[in-house]
N, CA, C and O atoms as a Tripos MOL2 file, in Angstrom:
@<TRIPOS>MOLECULE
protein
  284   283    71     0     0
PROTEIN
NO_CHARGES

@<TRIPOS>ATOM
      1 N          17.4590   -3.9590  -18.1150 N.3       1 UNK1
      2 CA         17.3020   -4.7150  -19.3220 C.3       1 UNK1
      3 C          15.8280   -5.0920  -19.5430 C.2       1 UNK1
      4 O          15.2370   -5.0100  -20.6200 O.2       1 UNK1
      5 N          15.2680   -5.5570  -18.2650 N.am      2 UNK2
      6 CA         13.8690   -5.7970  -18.9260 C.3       2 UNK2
      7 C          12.3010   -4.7090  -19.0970 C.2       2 UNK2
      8 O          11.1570   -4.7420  -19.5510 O.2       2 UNK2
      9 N          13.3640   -3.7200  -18.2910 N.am      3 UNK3
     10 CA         12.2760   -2.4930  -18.5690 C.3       3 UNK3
     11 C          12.1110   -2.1160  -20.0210 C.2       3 UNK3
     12 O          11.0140   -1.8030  -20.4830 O.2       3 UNK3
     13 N          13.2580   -2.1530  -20.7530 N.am      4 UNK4
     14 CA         12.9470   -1.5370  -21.9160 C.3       4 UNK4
     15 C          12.6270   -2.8850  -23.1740 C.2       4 UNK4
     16 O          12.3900   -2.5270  -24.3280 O.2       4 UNK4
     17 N          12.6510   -4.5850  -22.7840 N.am      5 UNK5
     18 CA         12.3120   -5.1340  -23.2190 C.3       5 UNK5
     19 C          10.8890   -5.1280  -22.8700 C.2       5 UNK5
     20 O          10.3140   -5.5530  -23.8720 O.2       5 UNK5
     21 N           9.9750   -4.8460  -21.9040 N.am      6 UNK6
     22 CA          8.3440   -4.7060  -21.6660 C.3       6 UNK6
     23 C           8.1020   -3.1170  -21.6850 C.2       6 UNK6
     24 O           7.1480   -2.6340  -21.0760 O.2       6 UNK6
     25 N           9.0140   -2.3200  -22.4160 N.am      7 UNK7
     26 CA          8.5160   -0.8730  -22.2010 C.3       7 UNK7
     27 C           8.0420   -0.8290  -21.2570 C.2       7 UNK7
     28 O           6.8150   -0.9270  -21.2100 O.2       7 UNK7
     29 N           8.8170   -0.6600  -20.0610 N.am      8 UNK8
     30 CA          8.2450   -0.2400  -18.5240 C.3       8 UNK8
     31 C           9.0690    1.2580  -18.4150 C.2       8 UNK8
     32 O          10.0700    1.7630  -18.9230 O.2       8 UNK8
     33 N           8.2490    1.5580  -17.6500 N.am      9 UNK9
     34 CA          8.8560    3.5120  -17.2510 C.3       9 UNK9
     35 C           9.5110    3.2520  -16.2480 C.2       9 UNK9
     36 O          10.4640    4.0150  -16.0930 O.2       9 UNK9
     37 N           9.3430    2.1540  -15.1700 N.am     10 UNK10
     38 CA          9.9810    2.5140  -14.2680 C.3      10 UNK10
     39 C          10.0970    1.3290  -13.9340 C.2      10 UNK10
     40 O           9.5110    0.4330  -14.5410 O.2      10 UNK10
     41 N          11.1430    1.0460  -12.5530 N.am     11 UNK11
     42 CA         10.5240   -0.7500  -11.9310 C.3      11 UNK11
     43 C           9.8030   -1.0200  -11.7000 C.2      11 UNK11
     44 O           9.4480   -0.3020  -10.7650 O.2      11 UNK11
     45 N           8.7620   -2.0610  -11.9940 N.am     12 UNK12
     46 CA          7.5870   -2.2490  -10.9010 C.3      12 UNK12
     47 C           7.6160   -3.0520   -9.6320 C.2      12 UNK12
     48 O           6.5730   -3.5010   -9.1590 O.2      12 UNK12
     49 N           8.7090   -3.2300   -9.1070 N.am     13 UNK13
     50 CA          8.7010   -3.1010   -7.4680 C.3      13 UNK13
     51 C           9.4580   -2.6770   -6.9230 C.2      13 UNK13
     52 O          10.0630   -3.3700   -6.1060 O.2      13 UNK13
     53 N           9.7220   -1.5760   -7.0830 N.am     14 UNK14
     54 CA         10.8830   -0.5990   -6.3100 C.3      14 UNK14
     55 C          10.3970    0.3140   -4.4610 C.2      14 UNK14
     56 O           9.5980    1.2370   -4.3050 O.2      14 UNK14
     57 N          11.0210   -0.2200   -3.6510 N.am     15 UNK15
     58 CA         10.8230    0.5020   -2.6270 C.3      15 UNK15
     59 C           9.9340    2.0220   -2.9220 C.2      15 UNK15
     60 O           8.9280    2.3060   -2.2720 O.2      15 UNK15
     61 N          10.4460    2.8230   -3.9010 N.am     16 UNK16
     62 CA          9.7200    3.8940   -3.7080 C.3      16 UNK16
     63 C           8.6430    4.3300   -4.7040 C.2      16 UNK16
     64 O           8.5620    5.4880   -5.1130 O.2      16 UNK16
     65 N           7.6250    3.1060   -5.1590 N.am     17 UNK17
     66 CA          6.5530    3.1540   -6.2120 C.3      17 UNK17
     67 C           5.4770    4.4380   -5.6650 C.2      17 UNK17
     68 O           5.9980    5.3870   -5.0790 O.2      17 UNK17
     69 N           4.6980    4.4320   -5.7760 N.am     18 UNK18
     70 CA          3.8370    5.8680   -5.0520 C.3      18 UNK18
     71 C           2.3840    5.0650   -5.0540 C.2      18 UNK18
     72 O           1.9240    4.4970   -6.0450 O.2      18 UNK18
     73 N           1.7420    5.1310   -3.7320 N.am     19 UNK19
     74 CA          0.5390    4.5280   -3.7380 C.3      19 UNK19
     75 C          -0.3610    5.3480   -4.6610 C.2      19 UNK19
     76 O          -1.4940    4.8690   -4.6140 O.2      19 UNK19
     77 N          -0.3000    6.3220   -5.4220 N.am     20 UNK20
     78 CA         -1.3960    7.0650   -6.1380 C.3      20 UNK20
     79 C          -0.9060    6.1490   -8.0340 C.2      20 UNK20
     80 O          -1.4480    6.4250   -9.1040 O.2      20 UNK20
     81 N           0.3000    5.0360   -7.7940 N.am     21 UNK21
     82 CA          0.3840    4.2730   -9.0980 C.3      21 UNK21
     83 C          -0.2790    2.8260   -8.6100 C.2      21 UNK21
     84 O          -0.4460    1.9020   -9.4060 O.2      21 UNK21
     85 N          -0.5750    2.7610   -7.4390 N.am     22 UNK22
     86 CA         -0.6880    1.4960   -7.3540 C.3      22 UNK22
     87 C          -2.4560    0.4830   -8.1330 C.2      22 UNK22
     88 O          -3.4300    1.0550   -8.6230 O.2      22 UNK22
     89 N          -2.3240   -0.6100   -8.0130 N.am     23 UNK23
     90 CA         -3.2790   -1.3480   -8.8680 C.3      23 UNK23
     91 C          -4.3710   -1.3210   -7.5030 C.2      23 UNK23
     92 O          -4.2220   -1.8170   -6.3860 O.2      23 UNK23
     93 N          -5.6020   -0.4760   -8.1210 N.am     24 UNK24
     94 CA         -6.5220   -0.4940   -6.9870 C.3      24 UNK24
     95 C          -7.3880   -2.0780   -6.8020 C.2      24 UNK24
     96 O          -8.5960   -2.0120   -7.0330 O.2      24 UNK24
     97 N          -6.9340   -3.2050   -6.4790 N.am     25 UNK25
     98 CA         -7.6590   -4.6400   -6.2680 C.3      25 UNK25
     99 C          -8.6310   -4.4650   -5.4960 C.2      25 UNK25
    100 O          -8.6930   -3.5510   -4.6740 O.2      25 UNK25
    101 N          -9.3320   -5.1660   -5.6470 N.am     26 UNK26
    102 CA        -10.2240   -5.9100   -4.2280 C.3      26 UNK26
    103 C          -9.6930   -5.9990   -3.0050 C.2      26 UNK26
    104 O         -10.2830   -5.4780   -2.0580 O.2      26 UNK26
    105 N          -8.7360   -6.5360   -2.8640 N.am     27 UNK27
    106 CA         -7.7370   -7.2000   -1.3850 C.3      27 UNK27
    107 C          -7.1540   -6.0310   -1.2950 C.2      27 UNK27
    108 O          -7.0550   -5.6810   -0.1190 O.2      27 UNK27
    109 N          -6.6600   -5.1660   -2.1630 N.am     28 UNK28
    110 CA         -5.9730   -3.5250   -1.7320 C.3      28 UNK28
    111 C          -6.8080   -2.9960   -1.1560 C.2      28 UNK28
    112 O          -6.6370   -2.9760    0.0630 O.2      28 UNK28
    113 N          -8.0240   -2.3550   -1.6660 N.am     29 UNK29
    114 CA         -8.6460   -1.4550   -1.0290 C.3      29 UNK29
    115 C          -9.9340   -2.0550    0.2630 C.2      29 UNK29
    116 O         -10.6440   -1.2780    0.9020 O.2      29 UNK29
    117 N          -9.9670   -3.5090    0.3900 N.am     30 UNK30
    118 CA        -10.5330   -3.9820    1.6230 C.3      30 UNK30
    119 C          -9.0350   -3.7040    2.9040 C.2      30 UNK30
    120 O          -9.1310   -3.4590    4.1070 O.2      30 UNK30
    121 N          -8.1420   -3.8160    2.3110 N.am     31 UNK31
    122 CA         -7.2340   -3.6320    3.0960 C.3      31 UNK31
    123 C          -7.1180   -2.0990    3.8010 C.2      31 UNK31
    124 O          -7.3950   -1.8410    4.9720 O.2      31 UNK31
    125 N          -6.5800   -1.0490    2.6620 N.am     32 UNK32
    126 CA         -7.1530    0.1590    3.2220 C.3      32 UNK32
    127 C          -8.1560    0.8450    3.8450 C.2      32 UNK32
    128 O          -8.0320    1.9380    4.3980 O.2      32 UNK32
    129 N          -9.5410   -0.0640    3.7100 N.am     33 UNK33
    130 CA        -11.0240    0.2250    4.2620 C.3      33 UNK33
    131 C         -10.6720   -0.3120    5.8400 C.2      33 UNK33
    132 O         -11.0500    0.2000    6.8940 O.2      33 UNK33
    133 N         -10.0380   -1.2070    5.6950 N.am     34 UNK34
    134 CA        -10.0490   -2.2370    7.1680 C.3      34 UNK34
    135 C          -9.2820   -0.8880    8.3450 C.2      34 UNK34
    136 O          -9.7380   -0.2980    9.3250 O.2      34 UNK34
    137 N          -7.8000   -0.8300    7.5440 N.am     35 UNK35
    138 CA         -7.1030    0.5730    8.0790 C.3      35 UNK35
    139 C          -7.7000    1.7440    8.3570 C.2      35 UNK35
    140 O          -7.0930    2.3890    9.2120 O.2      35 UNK35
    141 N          -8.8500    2.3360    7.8640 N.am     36 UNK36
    142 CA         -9.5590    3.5170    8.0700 C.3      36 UNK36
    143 C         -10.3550    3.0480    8.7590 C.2      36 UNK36
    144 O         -11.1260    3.9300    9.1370 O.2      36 UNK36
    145 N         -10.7240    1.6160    9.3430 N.am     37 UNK37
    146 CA        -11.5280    1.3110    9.9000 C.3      37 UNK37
    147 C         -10.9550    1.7770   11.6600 C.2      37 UNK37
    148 O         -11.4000    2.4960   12.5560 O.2      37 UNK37
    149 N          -9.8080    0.9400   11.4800 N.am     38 UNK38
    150 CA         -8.9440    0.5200   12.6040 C.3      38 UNK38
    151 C          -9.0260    1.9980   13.4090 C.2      38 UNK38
    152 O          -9.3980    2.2570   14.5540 O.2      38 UNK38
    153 N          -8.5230    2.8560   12.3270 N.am     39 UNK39
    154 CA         -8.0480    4.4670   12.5350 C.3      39 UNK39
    155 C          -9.2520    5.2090   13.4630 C.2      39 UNK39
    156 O          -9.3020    5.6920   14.5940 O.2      39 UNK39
    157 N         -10.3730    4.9890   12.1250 N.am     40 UNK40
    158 CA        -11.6250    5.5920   13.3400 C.3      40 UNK40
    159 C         -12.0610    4.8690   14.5230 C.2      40 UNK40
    160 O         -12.6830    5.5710   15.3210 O.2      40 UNK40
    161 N         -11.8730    3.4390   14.9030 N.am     41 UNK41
    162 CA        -12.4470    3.2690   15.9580 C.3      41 UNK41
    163 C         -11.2310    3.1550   17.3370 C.2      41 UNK41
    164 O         -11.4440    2.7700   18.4870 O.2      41 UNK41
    165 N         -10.3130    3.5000   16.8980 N.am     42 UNK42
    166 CA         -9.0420    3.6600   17.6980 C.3      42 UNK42
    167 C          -8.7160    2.2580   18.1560 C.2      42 UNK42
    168 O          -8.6010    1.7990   19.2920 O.2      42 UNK42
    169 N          -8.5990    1.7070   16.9690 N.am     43 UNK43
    170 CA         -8.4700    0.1010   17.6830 C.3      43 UNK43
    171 C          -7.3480   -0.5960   17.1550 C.2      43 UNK43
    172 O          -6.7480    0.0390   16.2870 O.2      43 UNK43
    173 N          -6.9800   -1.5080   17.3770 N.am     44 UNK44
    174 CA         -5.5720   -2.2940   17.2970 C.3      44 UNK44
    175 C          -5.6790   -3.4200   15.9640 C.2      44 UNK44
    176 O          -6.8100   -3.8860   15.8240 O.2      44 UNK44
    177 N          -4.6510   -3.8950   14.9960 N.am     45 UNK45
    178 CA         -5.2880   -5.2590   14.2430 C.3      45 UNK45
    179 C          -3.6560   -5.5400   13.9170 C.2      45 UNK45
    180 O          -2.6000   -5.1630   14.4240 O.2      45 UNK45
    181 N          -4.0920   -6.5440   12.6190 N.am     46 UNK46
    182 CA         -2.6690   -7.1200   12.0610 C.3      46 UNK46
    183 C          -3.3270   -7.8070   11.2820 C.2      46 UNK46
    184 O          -4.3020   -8.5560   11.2270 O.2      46 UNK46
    185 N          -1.9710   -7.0350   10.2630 N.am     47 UNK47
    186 CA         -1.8980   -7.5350    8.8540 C.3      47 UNK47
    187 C          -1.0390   -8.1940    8.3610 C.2      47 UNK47
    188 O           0.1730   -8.0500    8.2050 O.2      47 UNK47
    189 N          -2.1920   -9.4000    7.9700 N.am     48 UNK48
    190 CA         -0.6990  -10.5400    7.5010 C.3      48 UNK48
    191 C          -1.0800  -11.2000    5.8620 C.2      48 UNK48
    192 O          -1.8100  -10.5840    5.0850 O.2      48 UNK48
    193 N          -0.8880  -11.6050    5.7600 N.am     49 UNK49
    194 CA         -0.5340  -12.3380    4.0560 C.3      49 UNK49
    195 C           1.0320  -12.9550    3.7450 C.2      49 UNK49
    196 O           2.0420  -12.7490    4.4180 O.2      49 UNK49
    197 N           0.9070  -13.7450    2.5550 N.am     50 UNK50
    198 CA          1.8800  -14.3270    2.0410 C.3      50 UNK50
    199 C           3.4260  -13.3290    1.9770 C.2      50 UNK50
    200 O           3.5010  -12.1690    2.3830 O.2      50 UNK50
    201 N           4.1850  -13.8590    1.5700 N.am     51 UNK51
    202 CA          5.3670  -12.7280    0.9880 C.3      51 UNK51
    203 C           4.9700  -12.3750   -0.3680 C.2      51 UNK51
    204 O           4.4140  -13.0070   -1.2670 O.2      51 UNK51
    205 N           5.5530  -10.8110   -0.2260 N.am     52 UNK52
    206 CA          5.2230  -10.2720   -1.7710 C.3      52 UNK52
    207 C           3.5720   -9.8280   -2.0340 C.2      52 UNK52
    208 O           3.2970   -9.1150   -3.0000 O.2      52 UNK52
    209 N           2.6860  -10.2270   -1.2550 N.am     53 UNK53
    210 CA          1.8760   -9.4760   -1.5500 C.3      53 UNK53
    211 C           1.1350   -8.3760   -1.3800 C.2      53 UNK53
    212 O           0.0220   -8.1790   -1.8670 O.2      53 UNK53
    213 N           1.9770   -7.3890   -0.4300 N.am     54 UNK54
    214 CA          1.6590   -6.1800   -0.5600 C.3      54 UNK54
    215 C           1.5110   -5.1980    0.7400 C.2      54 UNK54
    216 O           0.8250   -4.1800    0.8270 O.2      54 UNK54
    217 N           2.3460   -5.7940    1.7160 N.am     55 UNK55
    218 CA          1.3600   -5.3350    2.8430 C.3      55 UNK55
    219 C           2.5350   -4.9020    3.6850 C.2      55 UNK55
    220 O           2.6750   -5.2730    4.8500 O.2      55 UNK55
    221 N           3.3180   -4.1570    3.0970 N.am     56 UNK56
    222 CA          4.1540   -3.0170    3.7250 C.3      56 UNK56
    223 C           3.5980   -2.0680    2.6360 C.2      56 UNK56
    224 O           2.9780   -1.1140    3.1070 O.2      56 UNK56
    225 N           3.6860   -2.1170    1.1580 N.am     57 UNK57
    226 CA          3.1860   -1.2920    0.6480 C.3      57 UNK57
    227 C           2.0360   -0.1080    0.7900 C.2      57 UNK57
    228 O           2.1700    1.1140    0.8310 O.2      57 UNK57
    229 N           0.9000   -0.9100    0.8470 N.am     58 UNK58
    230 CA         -0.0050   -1.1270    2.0460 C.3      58 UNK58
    231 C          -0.4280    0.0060    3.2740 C.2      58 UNK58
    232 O          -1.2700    0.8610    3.5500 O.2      58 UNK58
    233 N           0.6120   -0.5510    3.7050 N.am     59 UNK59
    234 CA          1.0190    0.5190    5.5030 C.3      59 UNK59
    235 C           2.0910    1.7500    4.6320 C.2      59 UNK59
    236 O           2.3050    2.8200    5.2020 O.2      59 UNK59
    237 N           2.4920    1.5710    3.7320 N.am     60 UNK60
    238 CA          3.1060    2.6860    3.6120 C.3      60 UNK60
    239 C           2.0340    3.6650    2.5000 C.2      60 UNK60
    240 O           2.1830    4.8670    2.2850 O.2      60 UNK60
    241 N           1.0350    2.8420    1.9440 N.am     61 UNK61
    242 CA          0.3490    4.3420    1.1880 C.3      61 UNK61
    243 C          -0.8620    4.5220    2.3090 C.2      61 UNK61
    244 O          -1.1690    5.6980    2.5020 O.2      61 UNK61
    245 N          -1.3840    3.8190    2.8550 N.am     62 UNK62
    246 CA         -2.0770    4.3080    4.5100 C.3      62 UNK62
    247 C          -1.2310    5.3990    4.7720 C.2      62 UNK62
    248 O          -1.3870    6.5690    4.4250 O.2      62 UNK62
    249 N          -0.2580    4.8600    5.4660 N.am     63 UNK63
    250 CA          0.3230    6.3170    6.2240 C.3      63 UNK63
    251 C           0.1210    7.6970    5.9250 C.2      63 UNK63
    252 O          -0.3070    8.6490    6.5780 O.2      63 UNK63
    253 N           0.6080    7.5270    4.5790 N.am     64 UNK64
    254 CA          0.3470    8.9510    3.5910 C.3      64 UNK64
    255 C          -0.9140    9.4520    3.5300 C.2      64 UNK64
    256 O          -1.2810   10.4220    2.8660 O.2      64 UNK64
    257 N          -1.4040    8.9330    4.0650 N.am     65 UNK65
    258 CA         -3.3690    9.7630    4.3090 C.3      65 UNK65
    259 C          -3.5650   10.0130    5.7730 C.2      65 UNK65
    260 O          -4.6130   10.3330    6.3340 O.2      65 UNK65
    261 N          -2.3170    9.8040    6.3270 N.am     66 UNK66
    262 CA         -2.5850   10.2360    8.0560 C.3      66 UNK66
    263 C          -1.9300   11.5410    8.3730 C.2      66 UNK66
    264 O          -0.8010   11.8700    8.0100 O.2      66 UNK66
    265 N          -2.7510   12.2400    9.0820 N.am     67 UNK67
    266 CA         -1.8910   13.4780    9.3700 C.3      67 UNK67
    267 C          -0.9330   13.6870   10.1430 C.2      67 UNK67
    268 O          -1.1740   13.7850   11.3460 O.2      67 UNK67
    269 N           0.3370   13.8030    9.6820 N.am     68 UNK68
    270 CA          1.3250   13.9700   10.1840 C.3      68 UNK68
    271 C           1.6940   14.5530   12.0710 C.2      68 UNK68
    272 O           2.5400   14.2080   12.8960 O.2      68 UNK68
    273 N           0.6300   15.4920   12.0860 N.am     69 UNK69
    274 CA          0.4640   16.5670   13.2760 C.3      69 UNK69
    275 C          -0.3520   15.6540   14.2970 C.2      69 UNK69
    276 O          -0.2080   15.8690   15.5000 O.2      69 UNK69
    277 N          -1.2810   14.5510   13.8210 N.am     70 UNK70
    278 CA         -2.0010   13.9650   15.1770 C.3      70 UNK70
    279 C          -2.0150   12.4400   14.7250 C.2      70 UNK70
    280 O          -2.9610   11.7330   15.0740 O.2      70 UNK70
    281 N          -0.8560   11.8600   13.8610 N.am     71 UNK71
    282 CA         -0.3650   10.1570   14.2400 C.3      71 UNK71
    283 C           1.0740   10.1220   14.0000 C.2      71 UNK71
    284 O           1.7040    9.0790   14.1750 O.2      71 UNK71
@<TRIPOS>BOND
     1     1     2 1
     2     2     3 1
     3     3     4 2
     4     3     5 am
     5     5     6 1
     6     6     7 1
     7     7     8 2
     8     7     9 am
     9     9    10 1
    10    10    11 1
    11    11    12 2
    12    11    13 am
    13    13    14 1
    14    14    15 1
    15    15    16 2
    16    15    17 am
    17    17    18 1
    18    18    19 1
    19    19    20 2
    20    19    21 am
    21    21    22 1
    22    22    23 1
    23    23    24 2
    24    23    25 am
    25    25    26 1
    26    26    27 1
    27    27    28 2
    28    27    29 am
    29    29    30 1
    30    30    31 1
    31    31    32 2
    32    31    33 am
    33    33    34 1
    34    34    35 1
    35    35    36 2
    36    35    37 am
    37    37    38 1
    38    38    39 1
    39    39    40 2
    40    39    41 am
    41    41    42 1
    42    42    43 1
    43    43    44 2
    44    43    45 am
    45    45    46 1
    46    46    47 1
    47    47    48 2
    48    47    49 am
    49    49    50 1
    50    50    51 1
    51    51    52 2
    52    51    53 am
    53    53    54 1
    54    54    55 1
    55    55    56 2
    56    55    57 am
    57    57    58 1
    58    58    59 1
    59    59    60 2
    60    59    61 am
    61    61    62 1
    62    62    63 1
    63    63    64 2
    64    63    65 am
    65    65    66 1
    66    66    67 1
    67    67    68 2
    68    67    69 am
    69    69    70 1
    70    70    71 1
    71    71    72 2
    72    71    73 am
    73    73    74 1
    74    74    75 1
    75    75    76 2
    76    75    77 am
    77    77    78 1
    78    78    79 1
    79    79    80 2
    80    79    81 am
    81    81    82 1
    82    82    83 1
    83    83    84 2
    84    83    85 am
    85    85    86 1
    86    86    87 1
    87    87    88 2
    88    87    89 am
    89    89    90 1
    90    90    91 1
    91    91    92 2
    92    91    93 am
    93    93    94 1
    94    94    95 1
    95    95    96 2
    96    95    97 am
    97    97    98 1
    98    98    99 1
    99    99   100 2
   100    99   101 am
   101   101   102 1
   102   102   103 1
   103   103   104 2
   104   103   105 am
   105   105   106 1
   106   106   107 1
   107   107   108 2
   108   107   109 am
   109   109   110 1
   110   110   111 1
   111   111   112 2
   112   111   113 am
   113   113   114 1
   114   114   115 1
   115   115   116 2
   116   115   117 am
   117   117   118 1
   118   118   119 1
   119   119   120 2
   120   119   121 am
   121   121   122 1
   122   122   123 1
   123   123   124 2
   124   123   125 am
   125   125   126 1
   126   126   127 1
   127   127   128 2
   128   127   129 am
   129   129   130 1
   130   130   131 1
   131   131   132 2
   132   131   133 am
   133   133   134 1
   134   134   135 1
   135   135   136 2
   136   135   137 am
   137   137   138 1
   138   138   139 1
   139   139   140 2
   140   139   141 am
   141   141   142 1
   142   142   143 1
   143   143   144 2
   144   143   145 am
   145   145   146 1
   146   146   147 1
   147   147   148 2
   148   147   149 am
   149   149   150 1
   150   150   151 1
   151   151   152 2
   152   151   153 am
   153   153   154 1
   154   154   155 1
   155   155   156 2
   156   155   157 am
   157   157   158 1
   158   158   159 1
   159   159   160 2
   160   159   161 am
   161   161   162 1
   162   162   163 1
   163   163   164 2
   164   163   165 am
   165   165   166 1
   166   166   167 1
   167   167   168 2
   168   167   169 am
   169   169   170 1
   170   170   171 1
   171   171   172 2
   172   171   173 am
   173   173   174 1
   174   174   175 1
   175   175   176 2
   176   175   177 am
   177   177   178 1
   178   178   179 1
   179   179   180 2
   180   179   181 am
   181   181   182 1
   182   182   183 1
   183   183   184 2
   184   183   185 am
   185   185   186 1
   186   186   187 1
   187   187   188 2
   188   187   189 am
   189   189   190 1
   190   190   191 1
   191   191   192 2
   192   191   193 am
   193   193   194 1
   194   194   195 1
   195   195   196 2
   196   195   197 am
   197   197   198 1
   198   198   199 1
   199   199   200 2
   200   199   201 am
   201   201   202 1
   202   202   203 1
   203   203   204 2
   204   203   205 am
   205   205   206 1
   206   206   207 1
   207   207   208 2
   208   207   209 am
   209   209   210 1
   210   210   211 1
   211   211   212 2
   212   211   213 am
   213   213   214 1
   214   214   215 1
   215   215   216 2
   216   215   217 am
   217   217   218 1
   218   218   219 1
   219   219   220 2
   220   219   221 am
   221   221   222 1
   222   222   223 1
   223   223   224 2
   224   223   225 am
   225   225   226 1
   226   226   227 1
   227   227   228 2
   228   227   229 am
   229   229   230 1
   230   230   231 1
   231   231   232 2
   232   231   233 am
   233   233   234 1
   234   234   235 1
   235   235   236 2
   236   235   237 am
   237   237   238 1
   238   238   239 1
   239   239   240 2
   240   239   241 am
   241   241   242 1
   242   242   243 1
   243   243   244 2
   244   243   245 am
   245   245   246 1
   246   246   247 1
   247   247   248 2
   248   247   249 am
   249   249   250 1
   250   250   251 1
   251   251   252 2
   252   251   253 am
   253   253   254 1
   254   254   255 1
   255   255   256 2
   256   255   257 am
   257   257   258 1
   258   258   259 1
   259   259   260 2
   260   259   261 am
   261   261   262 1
   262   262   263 1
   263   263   264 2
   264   263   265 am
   265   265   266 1
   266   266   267 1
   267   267   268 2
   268   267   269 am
   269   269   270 1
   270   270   271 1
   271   271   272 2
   272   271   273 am
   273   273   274 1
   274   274   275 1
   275   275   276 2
   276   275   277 am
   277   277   278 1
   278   278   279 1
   279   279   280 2
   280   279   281 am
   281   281   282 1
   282   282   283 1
   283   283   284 2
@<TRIPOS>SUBSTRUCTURE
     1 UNK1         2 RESIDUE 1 A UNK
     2 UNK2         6 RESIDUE 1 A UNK
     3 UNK3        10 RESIDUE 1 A UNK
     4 UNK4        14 RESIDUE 1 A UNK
     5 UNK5        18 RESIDUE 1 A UNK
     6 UNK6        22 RESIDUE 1 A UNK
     7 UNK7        26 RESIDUE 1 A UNK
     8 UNK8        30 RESIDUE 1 A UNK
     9 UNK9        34 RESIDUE 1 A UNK
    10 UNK10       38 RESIDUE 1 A UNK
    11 UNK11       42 RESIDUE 1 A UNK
    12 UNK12       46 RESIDUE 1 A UNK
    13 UNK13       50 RESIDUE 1 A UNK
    14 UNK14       54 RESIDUE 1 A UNK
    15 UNK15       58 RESIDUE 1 A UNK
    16 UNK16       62 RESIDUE 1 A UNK
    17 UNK17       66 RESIDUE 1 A UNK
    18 UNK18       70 RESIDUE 1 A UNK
    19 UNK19       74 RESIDUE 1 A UNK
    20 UNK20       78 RESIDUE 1 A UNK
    21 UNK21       82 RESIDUE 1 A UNK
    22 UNK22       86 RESIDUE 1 A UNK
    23 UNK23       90 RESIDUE 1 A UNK
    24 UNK24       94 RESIDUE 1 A UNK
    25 UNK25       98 RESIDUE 1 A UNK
    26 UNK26      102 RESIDUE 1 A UNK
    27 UNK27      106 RESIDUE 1 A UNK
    28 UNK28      110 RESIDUE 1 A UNK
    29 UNK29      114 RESIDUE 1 A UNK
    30 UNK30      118 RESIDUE 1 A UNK
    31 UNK31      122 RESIDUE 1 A UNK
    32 UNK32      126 RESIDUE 1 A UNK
    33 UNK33      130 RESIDUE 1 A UNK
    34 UNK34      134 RESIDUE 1 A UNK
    35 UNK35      138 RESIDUE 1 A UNK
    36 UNK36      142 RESIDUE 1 A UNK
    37 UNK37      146 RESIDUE 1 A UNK
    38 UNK38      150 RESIDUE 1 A UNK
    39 UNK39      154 RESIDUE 1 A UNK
    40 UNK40      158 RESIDUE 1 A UNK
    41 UNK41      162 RESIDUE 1 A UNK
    42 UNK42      166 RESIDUE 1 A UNK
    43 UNK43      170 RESIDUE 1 A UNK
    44 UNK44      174 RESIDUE 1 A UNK
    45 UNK45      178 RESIDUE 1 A UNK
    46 UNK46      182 RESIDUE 1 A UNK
    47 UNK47      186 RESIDUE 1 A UNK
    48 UNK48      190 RESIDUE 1 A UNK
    49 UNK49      194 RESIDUE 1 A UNK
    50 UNK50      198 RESIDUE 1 A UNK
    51 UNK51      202 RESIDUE 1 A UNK
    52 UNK52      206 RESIDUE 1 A UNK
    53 UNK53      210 RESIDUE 1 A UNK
    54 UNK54      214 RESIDUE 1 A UNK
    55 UNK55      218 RESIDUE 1 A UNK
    56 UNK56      222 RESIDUE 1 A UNK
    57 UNK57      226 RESIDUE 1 A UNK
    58 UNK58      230 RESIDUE 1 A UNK
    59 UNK59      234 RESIDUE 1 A UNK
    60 UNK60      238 RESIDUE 1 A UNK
    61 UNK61      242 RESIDUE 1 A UNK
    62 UNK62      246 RESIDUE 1 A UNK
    63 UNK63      250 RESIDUE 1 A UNK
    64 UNK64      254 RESIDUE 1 A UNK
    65 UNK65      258 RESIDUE 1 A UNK
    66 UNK66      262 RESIDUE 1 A UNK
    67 UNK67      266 RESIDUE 1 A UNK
    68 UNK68      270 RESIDUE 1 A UNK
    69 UNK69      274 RESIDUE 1 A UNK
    70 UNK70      278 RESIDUE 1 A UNK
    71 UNK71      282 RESIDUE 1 A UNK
């Protein structure tokens, strides 16, 4: 009902949104920088924030830039 009352295409928070739709923020992509950080120096962290703001999302469009064959 309210997709087509805000002309939305799709849900906007549905388990399976695609990180290549997501809103590139400030706090998004320090987040992903931090992750490529983590990645190259082979090091350990944790990510935390409020509820709802983003940070399974997050780890799930990270992932998708890791190669399957060596993580």
């Amino acid at each position: 009902m309210y997709k087509s009352f805000y002309s939305l295409a799709r849900e906007p928070f549905s388990k399976d949104l695609r990180p290549q739709d997501a809103f590139l923020s400030t706090d998004y992509r320090g987040a992903l920088n931090a992750l490529t950080y983590l990645q190259k120096s082979k090091g350990m962290g944790l990510l935390t924030g409020d509820p709802g703001v983003g940070k399974t999302f997050t780890l799930r469009a990270f992932k998708e830039t890791l190669n399957p064959s060596l993580y």
